[in-house]
Every structure is written in structure tokens, then in C-alpha cells.
C-alpha positions as a Markdown table, in Angstrom:
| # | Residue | x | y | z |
|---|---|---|---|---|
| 1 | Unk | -82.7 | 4.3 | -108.6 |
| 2 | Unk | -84.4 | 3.0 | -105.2 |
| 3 | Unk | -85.9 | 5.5 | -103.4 |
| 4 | Unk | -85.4 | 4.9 | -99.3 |
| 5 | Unk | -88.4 | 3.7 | -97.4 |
| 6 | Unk | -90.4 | 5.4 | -95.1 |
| 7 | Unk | -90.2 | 3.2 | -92.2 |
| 8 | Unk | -86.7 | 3.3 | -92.5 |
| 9 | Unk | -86.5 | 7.4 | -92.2 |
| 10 | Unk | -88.8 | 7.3 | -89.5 |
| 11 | Unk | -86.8 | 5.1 | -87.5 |
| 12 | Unk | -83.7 | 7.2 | -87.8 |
| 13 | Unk | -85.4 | 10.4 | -87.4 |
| 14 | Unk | -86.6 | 8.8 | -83.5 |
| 15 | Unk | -83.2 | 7.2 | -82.8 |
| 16 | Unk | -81.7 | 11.0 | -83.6 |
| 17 | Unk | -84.1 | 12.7 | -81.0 |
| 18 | Unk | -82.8 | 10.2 | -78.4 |
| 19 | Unk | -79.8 | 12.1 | -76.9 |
| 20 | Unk | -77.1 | 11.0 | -74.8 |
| 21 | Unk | -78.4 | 12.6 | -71.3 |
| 22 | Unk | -81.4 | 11.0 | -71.8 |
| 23 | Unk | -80.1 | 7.9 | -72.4 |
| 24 | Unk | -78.4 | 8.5 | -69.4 |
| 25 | Unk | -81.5 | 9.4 | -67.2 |
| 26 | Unk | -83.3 | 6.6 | -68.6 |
| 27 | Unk | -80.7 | 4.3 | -67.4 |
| 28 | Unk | -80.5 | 6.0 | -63.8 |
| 29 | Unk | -84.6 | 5.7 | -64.0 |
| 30 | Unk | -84.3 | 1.9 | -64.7 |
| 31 | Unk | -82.0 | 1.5 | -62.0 |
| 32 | Unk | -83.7 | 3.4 | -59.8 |
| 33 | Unk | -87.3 | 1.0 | -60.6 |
| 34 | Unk | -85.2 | -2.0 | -60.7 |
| 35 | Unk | -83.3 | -1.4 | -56.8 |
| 36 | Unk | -86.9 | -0.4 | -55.6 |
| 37 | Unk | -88.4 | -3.8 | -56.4 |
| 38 | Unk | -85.5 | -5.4 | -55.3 |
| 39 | Unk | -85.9 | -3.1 | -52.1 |
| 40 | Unk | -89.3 | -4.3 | -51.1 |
| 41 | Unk | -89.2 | -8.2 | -52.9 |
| 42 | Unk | -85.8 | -8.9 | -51.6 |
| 43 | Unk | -84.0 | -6.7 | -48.6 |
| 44 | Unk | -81.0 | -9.0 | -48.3 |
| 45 | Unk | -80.2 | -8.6 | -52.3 |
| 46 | Unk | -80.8 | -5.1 | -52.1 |
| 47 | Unk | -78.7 | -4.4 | -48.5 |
| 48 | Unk | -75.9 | -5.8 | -50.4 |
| 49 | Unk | -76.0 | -4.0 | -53.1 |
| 50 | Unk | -76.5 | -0.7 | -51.6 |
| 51 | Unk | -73.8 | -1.7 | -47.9 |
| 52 | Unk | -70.5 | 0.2 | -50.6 |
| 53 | Unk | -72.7 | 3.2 | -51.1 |
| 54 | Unk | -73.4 | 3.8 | -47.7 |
| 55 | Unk | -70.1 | 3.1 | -46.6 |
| 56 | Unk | -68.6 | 5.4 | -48.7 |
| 57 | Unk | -71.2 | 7.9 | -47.4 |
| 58 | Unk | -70.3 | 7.2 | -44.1 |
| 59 | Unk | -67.0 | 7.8 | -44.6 |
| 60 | Unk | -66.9 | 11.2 | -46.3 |
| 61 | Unk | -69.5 | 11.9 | -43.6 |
| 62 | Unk | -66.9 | 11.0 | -40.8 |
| 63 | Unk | -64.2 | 13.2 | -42.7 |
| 64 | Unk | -66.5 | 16.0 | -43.3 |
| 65 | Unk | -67.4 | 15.9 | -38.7 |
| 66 | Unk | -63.4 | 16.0 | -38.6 |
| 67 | Unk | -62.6 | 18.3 | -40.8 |
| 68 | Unk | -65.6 | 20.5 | -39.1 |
| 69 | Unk | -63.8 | 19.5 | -35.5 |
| 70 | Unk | -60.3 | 20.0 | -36.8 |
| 71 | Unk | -61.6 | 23.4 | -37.3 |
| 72 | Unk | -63.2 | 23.8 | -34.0 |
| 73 | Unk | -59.8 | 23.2 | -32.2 |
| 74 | Unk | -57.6 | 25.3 | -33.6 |
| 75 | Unk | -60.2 | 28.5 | -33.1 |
| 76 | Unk | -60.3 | 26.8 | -29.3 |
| 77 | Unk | -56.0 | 26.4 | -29.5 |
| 78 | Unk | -55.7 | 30.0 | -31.0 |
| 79 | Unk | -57.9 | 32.1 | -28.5 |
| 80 | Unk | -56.2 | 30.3 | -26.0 |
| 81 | Unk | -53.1 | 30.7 | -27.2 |
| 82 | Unk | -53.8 | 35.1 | -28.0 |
| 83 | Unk | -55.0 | 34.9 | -24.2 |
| 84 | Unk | -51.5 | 33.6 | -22.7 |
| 85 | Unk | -49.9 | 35.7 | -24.8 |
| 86 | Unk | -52.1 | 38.6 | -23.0 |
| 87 | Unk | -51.1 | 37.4 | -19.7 |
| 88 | Unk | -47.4 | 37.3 | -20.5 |
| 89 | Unk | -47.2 | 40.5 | -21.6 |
| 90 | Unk | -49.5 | 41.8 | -18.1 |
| 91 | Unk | -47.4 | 39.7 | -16.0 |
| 92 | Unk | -43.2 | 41.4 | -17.7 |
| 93 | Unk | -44.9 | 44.8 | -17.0 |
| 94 | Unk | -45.9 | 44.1 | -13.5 |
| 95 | Unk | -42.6 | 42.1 | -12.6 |
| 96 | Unk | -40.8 | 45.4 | -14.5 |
| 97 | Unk | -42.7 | 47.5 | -11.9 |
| 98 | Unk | -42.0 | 45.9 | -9.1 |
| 99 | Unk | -38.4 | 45.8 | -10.1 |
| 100 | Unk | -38.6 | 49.4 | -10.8 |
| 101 | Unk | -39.9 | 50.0 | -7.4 |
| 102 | Unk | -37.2 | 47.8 | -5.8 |
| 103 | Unk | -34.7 | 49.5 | -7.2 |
| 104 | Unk | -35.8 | 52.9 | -6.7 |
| 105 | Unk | -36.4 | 51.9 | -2.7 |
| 106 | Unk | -33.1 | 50.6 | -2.5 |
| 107 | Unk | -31.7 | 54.0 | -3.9 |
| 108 | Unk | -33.4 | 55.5 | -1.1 |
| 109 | Unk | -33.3 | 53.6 | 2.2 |
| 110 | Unk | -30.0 | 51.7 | 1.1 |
| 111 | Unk | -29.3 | 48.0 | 1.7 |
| 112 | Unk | -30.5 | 48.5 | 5.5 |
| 113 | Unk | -33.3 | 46.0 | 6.1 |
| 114 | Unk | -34.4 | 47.7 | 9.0 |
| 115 | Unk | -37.1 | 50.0 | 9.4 |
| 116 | Unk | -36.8 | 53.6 | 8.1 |
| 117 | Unk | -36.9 | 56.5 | 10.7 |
| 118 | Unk | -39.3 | 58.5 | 8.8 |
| 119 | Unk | -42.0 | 57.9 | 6.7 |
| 120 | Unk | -41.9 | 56.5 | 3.5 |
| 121 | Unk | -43.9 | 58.4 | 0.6 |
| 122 | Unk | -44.2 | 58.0 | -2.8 |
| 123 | Unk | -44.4 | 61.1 | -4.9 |
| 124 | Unk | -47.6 | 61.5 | -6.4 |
| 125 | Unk | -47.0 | 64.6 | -8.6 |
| 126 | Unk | -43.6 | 66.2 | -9.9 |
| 127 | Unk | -42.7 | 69.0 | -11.8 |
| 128 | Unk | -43.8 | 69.8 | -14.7 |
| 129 | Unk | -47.3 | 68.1 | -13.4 |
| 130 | Unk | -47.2 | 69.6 | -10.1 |
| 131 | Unk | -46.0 | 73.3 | -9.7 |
| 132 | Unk | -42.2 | 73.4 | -10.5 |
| 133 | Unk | -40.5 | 72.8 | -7.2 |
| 134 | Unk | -43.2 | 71.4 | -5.7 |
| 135 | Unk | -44.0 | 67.7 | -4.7 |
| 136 | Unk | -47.0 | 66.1 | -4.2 |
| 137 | Unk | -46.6 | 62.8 | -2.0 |
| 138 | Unk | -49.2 | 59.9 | -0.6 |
| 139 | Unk | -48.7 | 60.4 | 3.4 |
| 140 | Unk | -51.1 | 62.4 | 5.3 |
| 141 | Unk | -51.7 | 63.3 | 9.1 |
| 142 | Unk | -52.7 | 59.7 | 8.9 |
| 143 | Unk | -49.2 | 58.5 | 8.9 |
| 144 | Unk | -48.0 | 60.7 | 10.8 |
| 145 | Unk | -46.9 | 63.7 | 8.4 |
| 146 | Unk | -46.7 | 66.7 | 10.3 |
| 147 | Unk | -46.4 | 70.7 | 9.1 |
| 148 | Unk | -42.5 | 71.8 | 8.6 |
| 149 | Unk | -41.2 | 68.5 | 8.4 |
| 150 | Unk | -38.4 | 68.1 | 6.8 |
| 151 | Unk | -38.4 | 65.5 | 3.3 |
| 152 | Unk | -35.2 | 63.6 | 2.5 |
| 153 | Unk | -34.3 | 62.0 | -1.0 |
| 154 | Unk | -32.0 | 59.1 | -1.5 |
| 155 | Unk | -29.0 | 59.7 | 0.1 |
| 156 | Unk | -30.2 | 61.2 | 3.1 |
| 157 | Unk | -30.2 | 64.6 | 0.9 |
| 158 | Unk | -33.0 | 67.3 | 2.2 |
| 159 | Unk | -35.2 | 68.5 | -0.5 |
| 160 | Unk | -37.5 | 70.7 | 1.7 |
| 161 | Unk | -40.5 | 71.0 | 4.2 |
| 162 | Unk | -43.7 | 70.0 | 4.5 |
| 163 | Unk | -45.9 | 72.9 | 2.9 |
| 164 | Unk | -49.5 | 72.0 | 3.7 |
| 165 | Unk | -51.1 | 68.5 | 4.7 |
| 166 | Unk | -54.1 | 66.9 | 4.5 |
| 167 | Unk | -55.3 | 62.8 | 5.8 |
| 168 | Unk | -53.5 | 61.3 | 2.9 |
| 169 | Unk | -51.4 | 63.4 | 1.2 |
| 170 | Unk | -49.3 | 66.6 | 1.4 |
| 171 | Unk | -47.2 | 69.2 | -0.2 |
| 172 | Unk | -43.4 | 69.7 | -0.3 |
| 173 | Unk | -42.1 | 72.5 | -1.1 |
| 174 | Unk | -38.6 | 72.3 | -2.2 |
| 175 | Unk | -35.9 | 74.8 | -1.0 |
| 176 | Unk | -35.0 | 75.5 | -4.6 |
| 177 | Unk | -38.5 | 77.4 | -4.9 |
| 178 | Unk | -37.5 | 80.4 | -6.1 |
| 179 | Unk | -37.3 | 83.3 | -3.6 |
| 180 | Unk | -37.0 | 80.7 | -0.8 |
| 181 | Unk | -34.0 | 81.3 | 1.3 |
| 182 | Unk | -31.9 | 78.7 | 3.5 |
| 183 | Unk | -29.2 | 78.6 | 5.9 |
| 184 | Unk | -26.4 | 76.1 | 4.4 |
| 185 | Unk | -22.7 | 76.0 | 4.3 |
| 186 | Unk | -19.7 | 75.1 | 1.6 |
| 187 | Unk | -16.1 | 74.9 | 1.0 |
| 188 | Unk | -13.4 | 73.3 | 3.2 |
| 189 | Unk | -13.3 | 76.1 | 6.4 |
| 190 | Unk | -17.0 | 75.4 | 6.4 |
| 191 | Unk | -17.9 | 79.2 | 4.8 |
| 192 | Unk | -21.6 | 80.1 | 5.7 |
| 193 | Unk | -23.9 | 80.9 | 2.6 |
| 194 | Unk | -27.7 | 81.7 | 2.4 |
| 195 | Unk | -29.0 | 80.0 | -0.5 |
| 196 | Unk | -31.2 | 81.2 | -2.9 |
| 197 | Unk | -33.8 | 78.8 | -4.7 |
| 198 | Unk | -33.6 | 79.5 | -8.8 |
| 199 | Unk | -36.5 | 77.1 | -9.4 |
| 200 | Unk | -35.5 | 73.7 | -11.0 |
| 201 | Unk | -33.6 | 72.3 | -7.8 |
| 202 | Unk | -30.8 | 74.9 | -8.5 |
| 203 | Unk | -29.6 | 77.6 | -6.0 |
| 204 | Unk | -27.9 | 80.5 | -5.9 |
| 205 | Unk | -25.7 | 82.0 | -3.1 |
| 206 | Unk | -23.6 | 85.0 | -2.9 |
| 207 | Unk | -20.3 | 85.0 | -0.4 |
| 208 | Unk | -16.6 | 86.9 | 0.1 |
| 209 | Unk | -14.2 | 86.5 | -3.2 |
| 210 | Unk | -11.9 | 86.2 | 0.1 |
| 211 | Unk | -13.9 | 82.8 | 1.3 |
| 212 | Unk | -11.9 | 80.8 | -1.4 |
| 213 | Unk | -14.7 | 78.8 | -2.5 |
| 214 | Unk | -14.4 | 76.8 | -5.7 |
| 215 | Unk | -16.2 | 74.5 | -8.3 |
| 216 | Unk | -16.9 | 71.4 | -7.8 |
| 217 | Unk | -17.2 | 71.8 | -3.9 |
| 218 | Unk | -20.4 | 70.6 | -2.6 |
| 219 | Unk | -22.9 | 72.6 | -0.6 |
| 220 | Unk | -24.7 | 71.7 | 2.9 |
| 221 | Unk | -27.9 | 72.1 | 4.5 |
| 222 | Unk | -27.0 | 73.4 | 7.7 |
| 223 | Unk | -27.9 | 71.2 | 10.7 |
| 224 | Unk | -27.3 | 68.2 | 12.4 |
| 225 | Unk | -24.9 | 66.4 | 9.9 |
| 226 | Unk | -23.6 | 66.8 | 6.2 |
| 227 | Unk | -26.5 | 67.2 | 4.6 |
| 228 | Unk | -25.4 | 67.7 | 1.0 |
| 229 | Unk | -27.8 | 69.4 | -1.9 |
| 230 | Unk | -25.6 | 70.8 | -4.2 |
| 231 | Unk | -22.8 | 71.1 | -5.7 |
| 232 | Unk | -20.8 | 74.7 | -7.2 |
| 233 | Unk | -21.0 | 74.4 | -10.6 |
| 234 | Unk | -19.9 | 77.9 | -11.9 |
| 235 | Unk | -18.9 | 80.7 | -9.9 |
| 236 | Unk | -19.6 | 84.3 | -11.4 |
| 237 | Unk | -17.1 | 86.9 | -10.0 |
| 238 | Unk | -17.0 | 91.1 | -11.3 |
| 239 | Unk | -13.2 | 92.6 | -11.1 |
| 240 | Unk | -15.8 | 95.7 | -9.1 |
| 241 | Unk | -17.4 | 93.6 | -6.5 |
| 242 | Unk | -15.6 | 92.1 | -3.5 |
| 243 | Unk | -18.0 | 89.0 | -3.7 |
| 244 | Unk | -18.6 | 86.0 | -6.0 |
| 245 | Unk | -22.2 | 84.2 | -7.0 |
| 246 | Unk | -22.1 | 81.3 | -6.7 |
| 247 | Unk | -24.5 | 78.9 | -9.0 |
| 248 | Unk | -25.2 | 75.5 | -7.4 |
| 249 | Unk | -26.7 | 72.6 | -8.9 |
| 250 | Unk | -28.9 | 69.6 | -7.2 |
| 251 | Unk | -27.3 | 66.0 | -6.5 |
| 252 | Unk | -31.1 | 65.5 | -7.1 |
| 253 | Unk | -33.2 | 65.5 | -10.1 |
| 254 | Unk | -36.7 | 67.0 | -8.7 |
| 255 | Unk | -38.1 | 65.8 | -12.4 |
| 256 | Unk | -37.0 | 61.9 | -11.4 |
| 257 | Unk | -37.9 | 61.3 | -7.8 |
| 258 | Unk | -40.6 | 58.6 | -6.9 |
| 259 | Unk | -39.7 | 58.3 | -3.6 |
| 260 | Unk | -39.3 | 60.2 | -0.5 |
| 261 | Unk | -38.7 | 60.0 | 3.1 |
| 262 | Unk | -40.4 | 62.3 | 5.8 |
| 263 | Unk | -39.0 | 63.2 | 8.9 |
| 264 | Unk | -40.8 | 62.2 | 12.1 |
| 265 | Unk | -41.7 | 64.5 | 13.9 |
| 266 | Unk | -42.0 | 64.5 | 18.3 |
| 267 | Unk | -45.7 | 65.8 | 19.0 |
């Protein structure tokens, strides 16, 4: 039987420490030698070679800088587009003000486009922010305002007098502060009542079961005019007492008013 040589055994034991990555990395090494002498013994041979390689760099370069652009705009397209939305929803709140406003001027001064006898005020402070019954309006001496004057609402309705006034700004108190008294009238025959403020822009008046006053009539300042401020709402009568209470309620909401109109007074 023939024993295998030792040469032979060598051999294989050194091709089986050869593995495939380093074969590989030889191979790349070679290459790498071989395109460095072709590099410096012959440029044109080795600008060929190499021209695919960098175009293909080039390229993914170029799509890499687009990509990384691509990027850039949209973040540019979406702040731009967060800050129109911001301005759009600025500019519905101020046109929904302003329309607001006109509306709530027109329920005051009317469709007249001329100017207003009085002075114009907006309320600053209402009940329940200001005392209840009490406004608190942007006209001073500065306008004009004057002590006792008289403030209308929409309508023409009177809401009460000027309490106290400062430069830019004074205080209405409203005849339905309660414990304020004032002159008015109701019913068809024109029945004289003092009215009674019960806080909240309601009254209270007290008057002959004989007067023939009913619901649903309305009641007037007295003074030049109609000036309407209420109407009966429920009339309280004893079988006892010859007279009647009667309860009146506003035309006027003190809680809603923004505007207000103050007479002008001659100095």
C-alpha cells in the first residue's frame, strides 16, 4: 500500500489556509497595484478605465444633493404653508369682528348714514363684570360726556344717566338699579307709574286695580317722546288691596349691550 508523499500534503495543507476573502482581497490588492502603475505609466489607459466609476459616483452624488434639496423645499413649502394658514385664521376673526361691530352699530343708530346726535360709546364693562346695573363705557369729558346725561340703547330706548365721569370713560347707572326710582308712564289712557329698579334691567311699579293696566302693554320713560323700557310681564293683584304691582321687563338685555349712545348735552 503507497503511502501519500509529503510534498503532496504540504501543498494541500497551504491551498486549505487560503480562504475565499482572502482570495478576494488579494485580487482587489492586485488590482489596486496594477491601476496604480497604469495611473502613473499611462493616464489615458487609466482615465478610461476609471471615466464609469466616476460617473456613477457623480451620479449618486447628484441624486444624493437632490434628494438633500428635495428635502429642503418641502420644510421651506411647509412653514410657509403653517404660516398662511396662521394668517387666515387672524384675518376670519378680524373680518368676524368687524362684522360683529357693524351689525351691532346698525342695531343702534339704524340705517341712517348721517351723524348721530349723541355720542357714540362702546361699553367697556357689563354686568356681571361691572356692578350689576352698571355700565362702564369709553367716552369721557373729552368727548363731550357730561354728568346726568341721559344713555340710549338701540332703539332710541333710555337705559339711564351718567353716574360719574372721568377724560375717557364714565359710569352709567341704569334706572333698573335697585332702589332707583323714575317717572314713566303705561297703558292706553297714558296711566302715570313711578318705577321701581329690581336690579337686572327689571322694574317694578305699583298703580290703581281701577287704571286697567294689562300684560303685555309697554311702559315709557316719561319725557319728550315714547321712550319705551319695558314691557308688563305679570301683574300681581291681592282681592285686599285696591292696587296692582306691576312687574316689568327690559326690551333691553343690560348683559348684551356693546353699544351706547349719550345724550349731548347744552353747556
Amino acid at each position: 500500500m503507497k503511502r501519500p508523499s509529503l510534498r503532496r500534503t504540504s501543498a494541500r495543507s497551504r491551498n486549505a489556509l487560503a480562504t475565499p476573502g482572502q482570495v478576494i482581497a488579494g485580487v482587489l490588492i492586485l488590482m489596486m497595484v496594477v491601476l496604480a502603475i497604469i495611473r502613473f505609466a499611462a493616464p489615458g489607459v487609466f482615465i478610461a478605465i476609471a471615466s464609469p466609476v466616476w460617473h456613477v459616483g457623480a451620479y449618486f452624488s447628484g441624486g444624493v444633493q437632490y434628494v438633500t434639496r428635495g428635502f429642503s423645499s418641502a420644510e421651506m413649502l411647509g412653514r410657509e404653508r403653517d404660516r398662511l394658514l396662521t394668517e387666515n385664521v387672524a384675518l376670519q376673526a378680524e373680518n368676524l369682528r368687524l362684522n360683529t361691530r357693524a351689525q351691532d352699530l346698525q342695531a343702534l343708530l339704524g340705517s341712517r348714514t348721517e351723524a348721530t346726535a349723541g355720542i357714540l360709546a362702546a361699553v367697556l364693562a357689563r354686568p356681571p363684570v361691572a356692578p350689576y346695573d352698571v355700565l362702564i363705557i369709553d367716552q369721557g369729558t373729552s368727548s363731550g360726556v357730561s354728568l346726568g346725561a341721559i344713555a340710549y340703547g338701540p332703539g332710541g330706548t333710555p337705559l339711564g344717566t351718567v353716574a360719574s365721569v372721568s377724560t375717557r370713560s364714565s359710569r352709567i347707572t341704569l334706572y333698573s338699579n335697585p332702589g332707583l326710582e323714575t317717572a314713566a308712564w303705561t297703558g292706553d289712557t297714558r296711566v302715570p307709574v313711578m318705577l321701581k329698579g329690581s336690579g337686572s334691567g327689571g322694574f317694578t311699579a305699583e298703580l290703581s286695580k281701577a287704571a286697567g293696566v294689562m300684560e303685555g302693554q309697554g311702559v315709557y320713560i316719561a319725557g319728550a317722546g315714547a321712550l319705551p323700557v319695558g314691557q308688563v310681564a305679570r301683574i300681581d293683584s291681592s282681592p285686599s288691596s285696591p292696587n296692582v304691582v306691576l312687574h316689568v321687563h327690559p326690551y333691553l338685555n343690560p348683559f348684551s349691550l356693546t353699544w351706547v349712545t349719550i345724550e349731548r348735552m347744552n353747556p
